[in-house]
N, C-alpha and C positions, 0 to 999 in steps of 0.2 A: 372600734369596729369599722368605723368609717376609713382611718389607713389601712386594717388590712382587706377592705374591699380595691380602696385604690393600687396596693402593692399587687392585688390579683389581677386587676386592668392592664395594670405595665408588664408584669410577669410574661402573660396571654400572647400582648401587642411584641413583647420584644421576640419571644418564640418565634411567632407566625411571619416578621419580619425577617430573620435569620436564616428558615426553615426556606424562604422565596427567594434569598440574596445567594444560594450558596452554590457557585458555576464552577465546581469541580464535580458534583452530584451529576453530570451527566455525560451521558458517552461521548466520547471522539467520534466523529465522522469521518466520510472521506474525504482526502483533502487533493488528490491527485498530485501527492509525493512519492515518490519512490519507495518508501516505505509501503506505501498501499499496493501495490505490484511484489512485494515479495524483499529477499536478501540478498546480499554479496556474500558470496562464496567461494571454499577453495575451490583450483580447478580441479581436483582429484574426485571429485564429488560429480560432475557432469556425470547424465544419462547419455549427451552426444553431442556435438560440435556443430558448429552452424557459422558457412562462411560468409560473412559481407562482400559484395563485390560490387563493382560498379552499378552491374543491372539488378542488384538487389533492392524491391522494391515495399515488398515486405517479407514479414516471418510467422509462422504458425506454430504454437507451443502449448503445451495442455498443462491444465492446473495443478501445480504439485509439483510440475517435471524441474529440473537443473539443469540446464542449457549453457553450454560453455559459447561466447561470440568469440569469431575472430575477424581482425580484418586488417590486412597485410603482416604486419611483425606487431600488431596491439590486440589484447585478449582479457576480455575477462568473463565470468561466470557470476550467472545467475540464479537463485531456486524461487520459481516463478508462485506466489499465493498471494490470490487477489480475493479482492470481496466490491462485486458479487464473485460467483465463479467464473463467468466472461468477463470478457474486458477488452480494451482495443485503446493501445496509443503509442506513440512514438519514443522509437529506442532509445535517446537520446533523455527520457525521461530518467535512466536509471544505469547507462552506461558510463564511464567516467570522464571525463572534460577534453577531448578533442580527440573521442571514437571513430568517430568516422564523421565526415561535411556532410554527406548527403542524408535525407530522411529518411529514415526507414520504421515502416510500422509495424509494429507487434501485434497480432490476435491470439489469445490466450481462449483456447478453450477449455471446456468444465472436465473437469480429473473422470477419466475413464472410469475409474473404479468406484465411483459414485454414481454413473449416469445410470439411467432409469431404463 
């Protein structure tokens, strides 16, 4: 009687132990990667083209949209899905590795076809 009280004690302790250790049980947050801004994409997929120029200082894009960049002879395409549905940061977050020198920021507004 007495072990199978104590197998119930350890049984209990190892559960409750296991059930508190286990850090795939909870969600991903945001991590401000690229990934969190949305995907690369073909370019045939653009809604519309968006040119970088010198005086480009920032950009406006609404959530959901696919927005092709270009800037001089280098191009690529994005399908913008953030969480939350706004969001604001720098292109260079999600462009590919020597897009353009100068900063340019992104404002992602919330997908028309959900606004209230």
């Amino acid at each position: 009687m007495l072990n199978l009280k104590r197998a119930a004690i350890a049984l209990a302790i190892t559960g409750f132990a296991a059930a508190t250790q286990i850090p795939g049980a909870q969600a991903a947050g945001w991590a401000g990667a690229a990934v969190d801004y949305g995907t690369p994409v073909t370019t045939a997929a653009a809604d519309r083209v968006i040119n970088i120029t010198a005086d480009t200082k920032y950009v406006s894009v609404n959530n959901g949209e696919t927005v092709q960049f270009k800037a001089g002879d280098k191009m690529f395409t994005w399908h913008f899905d953030t969480f939350p549905e706004e969001a604001r940061f720098d292109l260079s977050k999600i462009a590919p590795a020597g897009f353009t020198a100068m900063p340019v920021r992104v404002y992602v507004a919330s997908n028309p076809l959900y606004r209230g």
